[in-house]
PyMOL Python script that loads the backbone (N, CA, C, O; Angstrom):
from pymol import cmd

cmd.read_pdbstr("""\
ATOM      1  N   UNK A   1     -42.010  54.434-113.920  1.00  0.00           N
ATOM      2  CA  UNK A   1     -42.605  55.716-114.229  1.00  0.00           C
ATOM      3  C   UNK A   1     -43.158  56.354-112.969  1.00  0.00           C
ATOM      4  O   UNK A   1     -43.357  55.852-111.863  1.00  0.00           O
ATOM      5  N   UNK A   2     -43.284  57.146-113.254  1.00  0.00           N
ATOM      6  CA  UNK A   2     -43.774  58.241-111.613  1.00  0.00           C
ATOM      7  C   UNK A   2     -45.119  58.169-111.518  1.00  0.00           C
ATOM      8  O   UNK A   2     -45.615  58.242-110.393  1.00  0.00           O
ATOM      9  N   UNK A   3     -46.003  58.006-112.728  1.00  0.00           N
ATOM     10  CA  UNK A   3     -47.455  58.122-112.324  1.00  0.00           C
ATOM     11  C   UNK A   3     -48.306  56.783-112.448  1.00  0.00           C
ATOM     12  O   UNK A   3     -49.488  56.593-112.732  1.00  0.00           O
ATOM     13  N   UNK A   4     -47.039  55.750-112.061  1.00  0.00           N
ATOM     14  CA  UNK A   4     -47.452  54.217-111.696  1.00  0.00           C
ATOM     15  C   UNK A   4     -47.232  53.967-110.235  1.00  0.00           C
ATOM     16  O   UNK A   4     -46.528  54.581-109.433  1.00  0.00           O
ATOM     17  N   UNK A   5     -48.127  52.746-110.052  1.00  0.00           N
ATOM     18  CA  UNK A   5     -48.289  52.708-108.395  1.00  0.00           C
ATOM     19  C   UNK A   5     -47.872  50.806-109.025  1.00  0.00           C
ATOM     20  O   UNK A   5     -47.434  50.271-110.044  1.00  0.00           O
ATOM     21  N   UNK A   6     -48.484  50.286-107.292  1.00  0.00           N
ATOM     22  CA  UNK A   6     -48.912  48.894-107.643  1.00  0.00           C
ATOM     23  C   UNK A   6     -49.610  48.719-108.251  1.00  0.00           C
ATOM     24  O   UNK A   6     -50.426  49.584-108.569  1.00  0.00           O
ATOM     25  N   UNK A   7     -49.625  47.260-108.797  1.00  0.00           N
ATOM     26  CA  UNK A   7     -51.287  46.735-109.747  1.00  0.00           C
ATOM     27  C   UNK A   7     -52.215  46.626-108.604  1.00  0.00           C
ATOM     28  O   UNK A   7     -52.021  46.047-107.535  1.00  0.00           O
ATOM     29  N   UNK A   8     -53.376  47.355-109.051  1.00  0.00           N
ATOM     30  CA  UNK A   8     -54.666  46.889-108.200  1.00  0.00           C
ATOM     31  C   UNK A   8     -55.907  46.575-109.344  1.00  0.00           C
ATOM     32  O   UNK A   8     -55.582  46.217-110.476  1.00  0.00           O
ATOM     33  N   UNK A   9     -56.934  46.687-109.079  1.00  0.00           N
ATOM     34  CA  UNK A   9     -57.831  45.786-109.380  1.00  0.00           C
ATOM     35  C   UNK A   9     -59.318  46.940-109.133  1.00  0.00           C
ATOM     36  O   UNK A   9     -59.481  47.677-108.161  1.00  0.00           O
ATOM     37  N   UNK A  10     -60.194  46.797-110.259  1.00  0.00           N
ATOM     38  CA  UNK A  10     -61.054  48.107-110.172  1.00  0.00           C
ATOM     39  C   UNK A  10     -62.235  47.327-110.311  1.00  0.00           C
ATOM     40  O   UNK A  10     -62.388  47.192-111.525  1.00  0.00           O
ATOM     41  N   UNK A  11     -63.332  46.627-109.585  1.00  0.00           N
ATOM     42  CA  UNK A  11     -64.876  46.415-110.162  1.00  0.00           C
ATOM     43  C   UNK A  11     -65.455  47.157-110.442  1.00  0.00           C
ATOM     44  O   UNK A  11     -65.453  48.134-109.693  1.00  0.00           O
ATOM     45  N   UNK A  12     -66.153  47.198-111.430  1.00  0.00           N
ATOM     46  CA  UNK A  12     -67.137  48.760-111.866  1.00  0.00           C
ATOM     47  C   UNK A  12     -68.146  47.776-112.687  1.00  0.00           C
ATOM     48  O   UNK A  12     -67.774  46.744-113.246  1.00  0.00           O
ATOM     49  N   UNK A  13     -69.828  48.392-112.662  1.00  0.00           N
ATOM     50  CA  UNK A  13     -70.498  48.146-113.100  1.00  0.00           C
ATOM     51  C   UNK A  13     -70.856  49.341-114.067  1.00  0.00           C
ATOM     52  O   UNK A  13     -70.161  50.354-114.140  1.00  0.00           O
ATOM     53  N   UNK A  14     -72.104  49.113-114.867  1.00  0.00           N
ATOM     54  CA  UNK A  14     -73.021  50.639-115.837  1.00  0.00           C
ATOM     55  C   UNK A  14     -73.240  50.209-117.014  1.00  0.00           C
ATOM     56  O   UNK A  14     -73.358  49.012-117.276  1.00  0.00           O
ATOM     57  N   UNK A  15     -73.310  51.045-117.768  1.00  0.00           N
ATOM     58  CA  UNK A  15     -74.297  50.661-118.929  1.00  0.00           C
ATOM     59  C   UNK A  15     -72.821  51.153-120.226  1.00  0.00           C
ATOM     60  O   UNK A  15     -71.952  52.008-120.056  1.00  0.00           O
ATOM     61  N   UNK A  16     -73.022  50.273-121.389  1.00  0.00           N
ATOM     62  CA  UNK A  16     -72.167  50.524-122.369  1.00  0.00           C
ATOM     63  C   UNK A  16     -72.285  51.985-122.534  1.00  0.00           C
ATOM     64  O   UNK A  16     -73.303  52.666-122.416  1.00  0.00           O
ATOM     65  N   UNK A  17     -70.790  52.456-122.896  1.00  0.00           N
ATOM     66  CA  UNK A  17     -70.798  53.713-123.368  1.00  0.00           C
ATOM     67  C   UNK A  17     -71.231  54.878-122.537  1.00  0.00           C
ATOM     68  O   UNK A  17     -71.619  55.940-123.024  1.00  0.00           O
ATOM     69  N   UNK A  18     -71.127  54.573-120.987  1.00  0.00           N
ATOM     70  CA  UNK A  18     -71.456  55.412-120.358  1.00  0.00           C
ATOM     71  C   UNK A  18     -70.003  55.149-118.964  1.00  0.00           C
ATOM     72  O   UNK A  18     -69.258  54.173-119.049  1.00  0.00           O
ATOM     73  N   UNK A  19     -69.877  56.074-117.942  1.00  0.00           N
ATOM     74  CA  UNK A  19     -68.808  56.084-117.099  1.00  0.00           C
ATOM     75  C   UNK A  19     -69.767  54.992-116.426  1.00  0.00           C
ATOM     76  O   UNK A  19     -70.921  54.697-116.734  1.00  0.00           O
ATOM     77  N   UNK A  20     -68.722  54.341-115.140  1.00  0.00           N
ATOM     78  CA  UNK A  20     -69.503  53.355-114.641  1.00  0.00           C
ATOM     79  C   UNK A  20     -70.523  53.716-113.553  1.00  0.00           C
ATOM     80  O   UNK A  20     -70.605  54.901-113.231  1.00  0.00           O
ATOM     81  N   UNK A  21     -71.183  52.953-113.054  1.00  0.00           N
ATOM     82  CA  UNK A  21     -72.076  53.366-111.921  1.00  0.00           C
ATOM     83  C   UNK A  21     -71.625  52.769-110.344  1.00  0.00           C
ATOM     84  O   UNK A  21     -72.102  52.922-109.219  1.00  0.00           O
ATOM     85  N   UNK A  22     -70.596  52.109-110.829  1.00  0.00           N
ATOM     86  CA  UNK A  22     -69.828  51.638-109.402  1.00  0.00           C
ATOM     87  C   UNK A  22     -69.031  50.987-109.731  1.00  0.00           C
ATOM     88  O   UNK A  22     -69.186  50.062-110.529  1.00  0.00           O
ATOM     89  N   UNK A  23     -67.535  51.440-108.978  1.00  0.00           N
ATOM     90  CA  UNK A  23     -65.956  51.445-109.284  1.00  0.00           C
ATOM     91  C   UNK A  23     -65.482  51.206-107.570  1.00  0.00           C
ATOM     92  O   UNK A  23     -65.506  52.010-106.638  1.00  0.00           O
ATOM     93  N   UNK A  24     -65.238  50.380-107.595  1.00  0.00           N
ATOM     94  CA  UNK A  24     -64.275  49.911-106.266  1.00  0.00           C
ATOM     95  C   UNK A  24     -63.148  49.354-106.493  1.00  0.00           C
ATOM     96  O   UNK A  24     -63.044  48.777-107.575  1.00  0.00           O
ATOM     97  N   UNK A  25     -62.282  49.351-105.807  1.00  0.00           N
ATOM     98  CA  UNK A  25     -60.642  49.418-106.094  1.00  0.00           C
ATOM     99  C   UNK A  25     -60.341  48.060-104.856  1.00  0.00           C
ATOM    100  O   UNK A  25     -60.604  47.979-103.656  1.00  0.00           O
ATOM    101  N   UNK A  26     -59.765  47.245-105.698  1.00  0.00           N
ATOM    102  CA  UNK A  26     -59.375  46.310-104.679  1.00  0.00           C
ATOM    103  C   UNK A  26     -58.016  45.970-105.034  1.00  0.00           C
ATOM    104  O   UNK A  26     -57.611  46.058-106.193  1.00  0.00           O
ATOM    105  N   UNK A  27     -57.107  45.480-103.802  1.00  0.00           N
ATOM    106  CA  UNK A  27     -55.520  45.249-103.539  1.00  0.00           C
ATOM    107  C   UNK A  27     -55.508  43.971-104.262  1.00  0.00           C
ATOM    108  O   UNK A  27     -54.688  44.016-105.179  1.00  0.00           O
ATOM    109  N   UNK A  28     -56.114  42.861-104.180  1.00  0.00           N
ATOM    110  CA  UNK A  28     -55.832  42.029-104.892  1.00  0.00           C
ATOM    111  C   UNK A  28     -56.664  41.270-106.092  1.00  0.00           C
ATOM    112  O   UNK A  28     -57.852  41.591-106.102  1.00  0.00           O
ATOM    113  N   UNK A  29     -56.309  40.412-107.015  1.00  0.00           N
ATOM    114  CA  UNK A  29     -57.278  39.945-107.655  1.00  0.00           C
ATOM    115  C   UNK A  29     -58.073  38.973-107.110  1.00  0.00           C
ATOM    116  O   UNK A  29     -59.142  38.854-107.709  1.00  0.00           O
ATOM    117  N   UNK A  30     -57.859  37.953-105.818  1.00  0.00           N
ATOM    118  CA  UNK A  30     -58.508  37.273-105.346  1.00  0.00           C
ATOM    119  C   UNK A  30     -59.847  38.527-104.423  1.00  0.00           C
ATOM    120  O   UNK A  30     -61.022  38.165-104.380  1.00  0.00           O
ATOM    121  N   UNK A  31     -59.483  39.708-103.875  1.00  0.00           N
ATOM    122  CA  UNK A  31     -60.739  39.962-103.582  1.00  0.00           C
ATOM    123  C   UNK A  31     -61.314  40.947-104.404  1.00  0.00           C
ATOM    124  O   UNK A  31     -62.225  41.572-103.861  1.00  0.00           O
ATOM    125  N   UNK A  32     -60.971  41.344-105.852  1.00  0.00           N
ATOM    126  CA  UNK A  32     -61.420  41.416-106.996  1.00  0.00           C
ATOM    127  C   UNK A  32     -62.755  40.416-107.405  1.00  0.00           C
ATOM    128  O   UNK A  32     -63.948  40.681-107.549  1.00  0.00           O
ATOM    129  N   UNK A  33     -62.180  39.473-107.493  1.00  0.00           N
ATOM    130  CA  UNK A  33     -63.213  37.988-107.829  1.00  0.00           C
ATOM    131  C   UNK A  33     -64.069  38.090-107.075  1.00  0.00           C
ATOM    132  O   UNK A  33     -65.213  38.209-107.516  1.00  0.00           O
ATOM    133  N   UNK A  34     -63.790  38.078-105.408  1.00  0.00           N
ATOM    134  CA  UNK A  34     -64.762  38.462-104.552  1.00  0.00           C
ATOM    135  C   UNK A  34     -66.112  39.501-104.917  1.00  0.00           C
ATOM    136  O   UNK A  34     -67.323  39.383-105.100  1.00  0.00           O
ATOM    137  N   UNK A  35     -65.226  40.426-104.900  1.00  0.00           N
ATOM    138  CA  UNK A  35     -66.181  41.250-105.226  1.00  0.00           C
ATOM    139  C   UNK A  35     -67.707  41.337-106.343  1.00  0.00           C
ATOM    140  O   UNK A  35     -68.937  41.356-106.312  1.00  0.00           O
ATOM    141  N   UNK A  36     -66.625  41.364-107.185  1.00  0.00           N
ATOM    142  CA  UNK A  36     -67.863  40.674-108.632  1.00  0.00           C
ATOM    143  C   UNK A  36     -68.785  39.416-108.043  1.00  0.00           C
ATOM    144  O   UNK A  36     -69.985  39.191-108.199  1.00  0.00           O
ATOM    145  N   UNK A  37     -68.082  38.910-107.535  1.00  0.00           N
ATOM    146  CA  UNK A  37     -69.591  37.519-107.056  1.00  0.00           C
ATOM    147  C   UNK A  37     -70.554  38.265-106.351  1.00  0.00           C
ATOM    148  O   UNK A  37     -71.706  38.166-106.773  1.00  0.00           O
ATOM    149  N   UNK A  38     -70.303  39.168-105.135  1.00  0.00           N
ATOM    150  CA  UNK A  38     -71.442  40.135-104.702  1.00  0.00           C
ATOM    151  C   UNK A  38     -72.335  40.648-105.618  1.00  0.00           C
ATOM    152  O   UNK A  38     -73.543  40.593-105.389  1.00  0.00           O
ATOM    153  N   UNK A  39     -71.845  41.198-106.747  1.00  0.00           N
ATOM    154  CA  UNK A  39     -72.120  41.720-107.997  1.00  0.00           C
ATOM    155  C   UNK A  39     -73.262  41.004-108.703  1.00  0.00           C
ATOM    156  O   UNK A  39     -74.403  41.364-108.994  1.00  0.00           O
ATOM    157  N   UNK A  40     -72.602  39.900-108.880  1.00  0.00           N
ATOM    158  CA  UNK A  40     -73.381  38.467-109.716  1.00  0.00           C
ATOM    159  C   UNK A  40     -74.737  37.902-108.628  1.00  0.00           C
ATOM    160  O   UNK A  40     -75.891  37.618-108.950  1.00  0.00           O
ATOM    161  N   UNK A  41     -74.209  37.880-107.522  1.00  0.00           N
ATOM    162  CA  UNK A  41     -75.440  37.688-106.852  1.00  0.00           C
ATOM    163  C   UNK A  41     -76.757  38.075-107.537  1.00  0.00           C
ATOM    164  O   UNK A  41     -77.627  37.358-108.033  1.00  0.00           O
ATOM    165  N   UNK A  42     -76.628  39.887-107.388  1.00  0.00           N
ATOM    166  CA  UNK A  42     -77.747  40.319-107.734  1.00  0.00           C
ATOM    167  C   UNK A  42     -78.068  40.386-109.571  1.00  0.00           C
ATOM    168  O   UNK A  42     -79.086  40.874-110.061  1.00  0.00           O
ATOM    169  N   UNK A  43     -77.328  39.986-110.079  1.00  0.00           N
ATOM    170  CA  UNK A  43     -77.861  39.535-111.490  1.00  0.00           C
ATOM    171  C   UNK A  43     -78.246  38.159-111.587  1.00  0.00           C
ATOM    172  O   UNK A  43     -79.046  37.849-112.470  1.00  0.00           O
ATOM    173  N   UNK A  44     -77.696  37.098-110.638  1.00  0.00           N
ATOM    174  CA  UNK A  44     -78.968  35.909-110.719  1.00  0.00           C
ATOM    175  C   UNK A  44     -80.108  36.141-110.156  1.00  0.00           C
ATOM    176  O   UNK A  44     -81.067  35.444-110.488  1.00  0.00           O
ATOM    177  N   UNK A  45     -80.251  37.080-109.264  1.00  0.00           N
ATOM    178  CA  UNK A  45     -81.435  37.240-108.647  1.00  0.00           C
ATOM    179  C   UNK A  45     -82.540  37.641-109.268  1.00  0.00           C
ATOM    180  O   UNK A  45     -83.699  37.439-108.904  1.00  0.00           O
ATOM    181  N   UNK A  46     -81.970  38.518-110.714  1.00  0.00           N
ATOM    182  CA  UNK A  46     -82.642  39.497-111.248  1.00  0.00           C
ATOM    183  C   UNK A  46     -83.185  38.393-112.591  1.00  0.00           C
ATOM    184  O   UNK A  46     -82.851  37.252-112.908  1.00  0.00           O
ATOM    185  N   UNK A  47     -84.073  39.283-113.096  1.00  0.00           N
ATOM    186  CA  UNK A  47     -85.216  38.427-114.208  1.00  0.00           C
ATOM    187  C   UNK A  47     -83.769  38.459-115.888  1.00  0.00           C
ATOM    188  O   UNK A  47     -83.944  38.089-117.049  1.00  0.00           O
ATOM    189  N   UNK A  48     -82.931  38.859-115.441  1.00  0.00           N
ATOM    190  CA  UNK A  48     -81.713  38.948-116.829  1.00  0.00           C
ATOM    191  C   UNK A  48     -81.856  37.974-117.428  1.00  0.00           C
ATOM    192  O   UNK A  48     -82.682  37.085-117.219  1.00  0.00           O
ATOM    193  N   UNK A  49     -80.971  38.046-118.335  1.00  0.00           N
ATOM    194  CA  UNK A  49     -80.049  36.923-118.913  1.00  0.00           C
ATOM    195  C   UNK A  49     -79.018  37.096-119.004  1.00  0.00           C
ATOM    196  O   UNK A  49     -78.956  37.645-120.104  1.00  0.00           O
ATOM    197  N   UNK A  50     -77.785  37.019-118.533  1.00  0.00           N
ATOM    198  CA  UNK A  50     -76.461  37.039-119.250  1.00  0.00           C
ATOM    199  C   UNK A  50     -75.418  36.348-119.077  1.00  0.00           C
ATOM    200  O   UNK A  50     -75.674  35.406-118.327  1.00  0.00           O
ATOM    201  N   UNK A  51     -74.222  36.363-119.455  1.00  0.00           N
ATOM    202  CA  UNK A  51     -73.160  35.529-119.441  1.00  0.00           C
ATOM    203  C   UNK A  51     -71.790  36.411-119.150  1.00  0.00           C
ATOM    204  O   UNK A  51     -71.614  37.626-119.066  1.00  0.00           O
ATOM    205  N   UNK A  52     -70.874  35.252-119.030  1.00  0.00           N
ATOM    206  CA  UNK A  52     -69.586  35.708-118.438  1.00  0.00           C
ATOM    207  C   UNK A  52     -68.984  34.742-117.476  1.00  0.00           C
ATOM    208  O   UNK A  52     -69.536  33.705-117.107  1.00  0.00           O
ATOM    209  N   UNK A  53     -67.842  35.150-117.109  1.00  0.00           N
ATOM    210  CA  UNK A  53     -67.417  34.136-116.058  1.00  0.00           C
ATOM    211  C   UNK A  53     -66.321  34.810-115.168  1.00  0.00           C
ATOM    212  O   UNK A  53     -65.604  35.626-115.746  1.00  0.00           O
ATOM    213  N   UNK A  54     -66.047  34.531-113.562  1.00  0.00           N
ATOM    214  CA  UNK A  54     -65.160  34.738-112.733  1.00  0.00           C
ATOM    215  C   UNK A  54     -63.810  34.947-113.386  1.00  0.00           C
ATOM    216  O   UNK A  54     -63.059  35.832-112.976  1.00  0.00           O
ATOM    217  N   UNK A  55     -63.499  34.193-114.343  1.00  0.00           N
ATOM    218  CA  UNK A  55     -62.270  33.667-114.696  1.00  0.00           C
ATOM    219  C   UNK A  55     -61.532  34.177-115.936  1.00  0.00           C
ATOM    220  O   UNK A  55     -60.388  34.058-116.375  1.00  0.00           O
ATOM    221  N   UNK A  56     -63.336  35.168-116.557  1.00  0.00           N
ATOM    222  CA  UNK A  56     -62.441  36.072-117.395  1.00  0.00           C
ATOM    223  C   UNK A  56     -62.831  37.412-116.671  1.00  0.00           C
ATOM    224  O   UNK A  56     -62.738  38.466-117.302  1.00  0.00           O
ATOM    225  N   UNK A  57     -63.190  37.407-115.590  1.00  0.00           N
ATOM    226  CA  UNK A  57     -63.323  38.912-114.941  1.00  0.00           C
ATOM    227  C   UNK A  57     -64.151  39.347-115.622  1.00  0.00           C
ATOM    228  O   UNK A  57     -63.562  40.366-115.985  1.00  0.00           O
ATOM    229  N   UNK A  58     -65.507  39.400-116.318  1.00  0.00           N
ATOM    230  CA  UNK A  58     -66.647  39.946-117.150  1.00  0.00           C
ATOM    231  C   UNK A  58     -68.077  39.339-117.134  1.00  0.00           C
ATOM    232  O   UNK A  58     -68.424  38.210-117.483  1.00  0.00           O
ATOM    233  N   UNK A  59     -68.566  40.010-116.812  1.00  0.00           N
ATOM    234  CA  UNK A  59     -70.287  39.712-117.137  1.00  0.00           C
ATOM    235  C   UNK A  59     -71.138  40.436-117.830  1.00  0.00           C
ATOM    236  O   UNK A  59     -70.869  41.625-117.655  1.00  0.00           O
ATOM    237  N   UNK A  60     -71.959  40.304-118.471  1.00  0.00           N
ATOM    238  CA  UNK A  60     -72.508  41.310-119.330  1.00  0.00           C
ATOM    239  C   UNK A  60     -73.830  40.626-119.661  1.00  0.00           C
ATOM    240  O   UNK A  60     -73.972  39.501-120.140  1.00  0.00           O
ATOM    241  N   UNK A  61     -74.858  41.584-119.289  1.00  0.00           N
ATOM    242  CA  UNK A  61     -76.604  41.007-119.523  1.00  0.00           C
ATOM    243  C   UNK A  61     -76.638  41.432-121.225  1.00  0.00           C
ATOM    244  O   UNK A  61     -76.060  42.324-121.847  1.00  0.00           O
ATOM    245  N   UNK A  62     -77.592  40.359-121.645  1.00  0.00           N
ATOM    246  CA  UNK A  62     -77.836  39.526-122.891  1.00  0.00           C
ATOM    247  C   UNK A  62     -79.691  40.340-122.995  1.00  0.00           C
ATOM    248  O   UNK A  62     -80.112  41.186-123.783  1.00  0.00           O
ATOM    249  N   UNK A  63     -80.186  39.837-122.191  1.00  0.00           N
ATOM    250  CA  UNK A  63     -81.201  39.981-122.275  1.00  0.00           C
ATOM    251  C   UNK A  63     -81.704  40.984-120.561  1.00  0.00           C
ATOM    252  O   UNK A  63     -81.646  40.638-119.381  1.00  0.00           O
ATOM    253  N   UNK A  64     -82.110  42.119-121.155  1.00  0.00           N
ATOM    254  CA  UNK A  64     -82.362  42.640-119.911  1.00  0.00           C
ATOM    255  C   UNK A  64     -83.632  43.067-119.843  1.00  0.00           C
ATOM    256  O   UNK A  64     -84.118  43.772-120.727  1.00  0.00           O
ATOM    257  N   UNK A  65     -84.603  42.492-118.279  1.00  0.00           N
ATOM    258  CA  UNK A  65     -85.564  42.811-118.020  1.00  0.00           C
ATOM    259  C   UNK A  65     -86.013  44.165-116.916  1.00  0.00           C
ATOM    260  O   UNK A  65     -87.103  44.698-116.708  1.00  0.00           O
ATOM    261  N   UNK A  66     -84.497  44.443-116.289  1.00  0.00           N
ATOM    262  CA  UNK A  66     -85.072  45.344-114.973  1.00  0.00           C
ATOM    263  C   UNK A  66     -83.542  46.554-115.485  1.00  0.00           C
ATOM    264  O   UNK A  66     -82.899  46.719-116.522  1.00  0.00           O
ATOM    265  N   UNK A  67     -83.515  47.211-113.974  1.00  0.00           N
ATOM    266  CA  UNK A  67     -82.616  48.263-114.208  1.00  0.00           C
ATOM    267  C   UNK A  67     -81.403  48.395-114.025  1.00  0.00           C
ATOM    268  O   UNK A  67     -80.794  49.451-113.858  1.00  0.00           O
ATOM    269  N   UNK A  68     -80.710  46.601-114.061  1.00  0.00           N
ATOM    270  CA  UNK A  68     -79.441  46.591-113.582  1.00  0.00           C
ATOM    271  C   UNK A  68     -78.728  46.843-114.498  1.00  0.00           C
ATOM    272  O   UNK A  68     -79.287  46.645-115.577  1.00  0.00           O
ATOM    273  N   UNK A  69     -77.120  47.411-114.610  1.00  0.00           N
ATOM    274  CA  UNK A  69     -75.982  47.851-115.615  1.00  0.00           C
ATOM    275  C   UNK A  69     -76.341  46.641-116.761  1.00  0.00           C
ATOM    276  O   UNK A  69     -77.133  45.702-116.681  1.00  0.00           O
ATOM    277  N   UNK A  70     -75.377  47.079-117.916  1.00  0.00           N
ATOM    278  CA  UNK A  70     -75.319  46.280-118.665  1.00  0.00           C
ATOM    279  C   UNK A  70     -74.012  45.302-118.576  1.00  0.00           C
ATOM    280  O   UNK A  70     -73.713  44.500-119.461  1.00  0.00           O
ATOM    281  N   UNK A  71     -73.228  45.513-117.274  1.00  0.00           N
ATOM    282  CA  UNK A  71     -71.954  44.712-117.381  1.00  0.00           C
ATOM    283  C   UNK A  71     -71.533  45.060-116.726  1.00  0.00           C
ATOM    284  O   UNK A  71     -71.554  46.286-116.620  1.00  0.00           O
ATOM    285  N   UNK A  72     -70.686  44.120-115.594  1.00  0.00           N
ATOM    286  CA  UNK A  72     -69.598  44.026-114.685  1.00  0.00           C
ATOM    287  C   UNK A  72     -68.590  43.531-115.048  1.00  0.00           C
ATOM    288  O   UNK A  72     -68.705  42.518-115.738  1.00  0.00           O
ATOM    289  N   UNK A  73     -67.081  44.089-114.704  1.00  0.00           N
ATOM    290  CA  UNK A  73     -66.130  43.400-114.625  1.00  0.00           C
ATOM    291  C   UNK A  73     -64.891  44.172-113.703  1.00  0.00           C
ATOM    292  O   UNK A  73     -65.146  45.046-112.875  1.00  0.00           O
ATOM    293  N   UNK A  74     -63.490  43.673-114.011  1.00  0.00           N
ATOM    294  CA  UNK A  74     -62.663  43.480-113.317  1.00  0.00           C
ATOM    295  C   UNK A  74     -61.433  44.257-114.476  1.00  0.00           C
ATOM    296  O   UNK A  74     -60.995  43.911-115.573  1.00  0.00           O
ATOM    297  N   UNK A  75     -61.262  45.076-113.856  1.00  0.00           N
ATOM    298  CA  UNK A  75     -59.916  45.678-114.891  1.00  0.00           C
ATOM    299  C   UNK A  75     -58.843  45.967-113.955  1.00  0.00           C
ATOM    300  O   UNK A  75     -58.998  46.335-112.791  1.00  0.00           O
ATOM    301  N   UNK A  76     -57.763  45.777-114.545  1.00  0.00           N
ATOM    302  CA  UNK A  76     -56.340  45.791-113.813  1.00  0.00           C
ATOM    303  C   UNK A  76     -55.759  47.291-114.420  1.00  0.00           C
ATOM    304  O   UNK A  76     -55.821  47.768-115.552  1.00  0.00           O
ATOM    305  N   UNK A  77     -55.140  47.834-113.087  1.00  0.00           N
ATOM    306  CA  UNK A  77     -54.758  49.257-112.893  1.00  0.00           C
ATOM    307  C   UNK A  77     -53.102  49.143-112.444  1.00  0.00           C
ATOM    308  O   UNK A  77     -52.335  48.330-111.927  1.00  0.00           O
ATOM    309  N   UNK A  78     -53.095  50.643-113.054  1.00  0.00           N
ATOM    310  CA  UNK A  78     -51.904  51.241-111.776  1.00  0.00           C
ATOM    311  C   UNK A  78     -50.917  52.301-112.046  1.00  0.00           C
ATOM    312  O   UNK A  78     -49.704  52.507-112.095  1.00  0.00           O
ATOM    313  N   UNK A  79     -52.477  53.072-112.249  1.00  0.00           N
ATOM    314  CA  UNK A  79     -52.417  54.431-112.483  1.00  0.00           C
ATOM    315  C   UNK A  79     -52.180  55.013-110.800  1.00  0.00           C
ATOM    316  O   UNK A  79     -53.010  54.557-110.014  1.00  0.00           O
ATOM    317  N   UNK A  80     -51.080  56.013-110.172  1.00  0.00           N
ATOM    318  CA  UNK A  80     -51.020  56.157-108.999  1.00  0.00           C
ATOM    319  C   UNK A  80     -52.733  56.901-108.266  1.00  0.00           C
ATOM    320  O   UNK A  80     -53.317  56.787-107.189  1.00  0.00           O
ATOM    321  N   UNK A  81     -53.054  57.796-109.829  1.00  0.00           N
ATOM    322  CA  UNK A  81     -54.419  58.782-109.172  1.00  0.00           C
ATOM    323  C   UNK A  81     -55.243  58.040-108.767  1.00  0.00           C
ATOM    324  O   UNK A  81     -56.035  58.689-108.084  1.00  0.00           O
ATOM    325  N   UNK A  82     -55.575  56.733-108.820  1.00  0.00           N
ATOM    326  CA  UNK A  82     -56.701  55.458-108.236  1.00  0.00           C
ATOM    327  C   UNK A  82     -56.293  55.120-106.755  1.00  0.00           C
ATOM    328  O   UNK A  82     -57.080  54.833-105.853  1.00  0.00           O
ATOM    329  N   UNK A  83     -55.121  55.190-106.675  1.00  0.00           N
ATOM    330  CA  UNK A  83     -54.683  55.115-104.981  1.00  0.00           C
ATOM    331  C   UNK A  83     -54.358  56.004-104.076  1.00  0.00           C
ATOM    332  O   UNK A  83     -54.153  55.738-102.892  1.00  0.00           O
ATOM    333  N   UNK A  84     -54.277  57.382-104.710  1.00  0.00           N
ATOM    334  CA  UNK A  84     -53.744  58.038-103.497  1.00  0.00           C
ATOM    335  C   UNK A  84     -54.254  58.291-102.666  1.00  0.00           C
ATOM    336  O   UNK A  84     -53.520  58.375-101.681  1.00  0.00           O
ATOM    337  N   UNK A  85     -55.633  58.562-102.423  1.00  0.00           N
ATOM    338  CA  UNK A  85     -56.520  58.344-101.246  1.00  0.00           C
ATOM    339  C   UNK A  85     -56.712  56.992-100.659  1.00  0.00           C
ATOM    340  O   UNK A  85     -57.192  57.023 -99.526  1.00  0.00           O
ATOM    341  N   UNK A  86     -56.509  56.048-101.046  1.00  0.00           N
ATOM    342  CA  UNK A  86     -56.729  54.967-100.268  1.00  0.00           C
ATOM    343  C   UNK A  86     -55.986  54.508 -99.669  1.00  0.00           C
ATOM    344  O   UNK A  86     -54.823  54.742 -99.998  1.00  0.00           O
ATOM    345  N   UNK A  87     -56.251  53.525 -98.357  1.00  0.00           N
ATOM    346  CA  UNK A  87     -55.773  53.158 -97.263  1.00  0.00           C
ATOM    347  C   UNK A  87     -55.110  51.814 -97.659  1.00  0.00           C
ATOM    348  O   UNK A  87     -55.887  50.865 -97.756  1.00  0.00           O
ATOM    349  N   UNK A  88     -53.889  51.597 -97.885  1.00  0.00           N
ATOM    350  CA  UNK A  88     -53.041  50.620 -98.382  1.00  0.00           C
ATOM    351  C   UNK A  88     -52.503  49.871 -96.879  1.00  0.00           C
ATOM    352  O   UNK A  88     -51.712  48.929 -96.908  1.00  0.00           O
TER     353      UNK A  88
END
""", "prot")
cmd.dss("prot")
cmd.show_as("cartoon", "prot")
cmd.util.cbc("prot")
cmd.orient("prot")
């Protein structure tokens, strides 16, 4: 199809039911994974609770004490409009 590219890989954090509050586009799923662990960092850091795992690409706070999203994850793309500005 014409308005397919490669598969890439989108982290985005935010709150249910809302657009995300941060969307980064990565070439592969290994620095996909990457990414989200940066992510996760700062939700162990934080007074949360939640669950999820690397391995299903999802995290999502359970119990929330401060002002972080309600969920990170990892969605697979390849829609061309997500890449055409970026540096491949």
């Amino acid at each position: 199809m014409a308005n397919e590219t490669k598969t890439h890989y989108h982290v985005m954090t935010g709150l249910h039911g809302c657009l995300p509050d941060y969307n980064e586009i990565f070439t592969t799923l290994k620095e996909a994974r990457d990414g989200l662990k940066e992510i996760v960092k700062d939700l162990r850091d934080s007074k949360n609770t939640f669950r999820g795992s690397l391995k299903k690409g999802y995290f999502e706070v359970i119990k929330k004490e401060d002002f972080l999203g309600d969920y990170c994850s990892i969605e697979t793309c390849t829609m061309i409009e997500c890449t055409n500005n970026q540096d491949y």
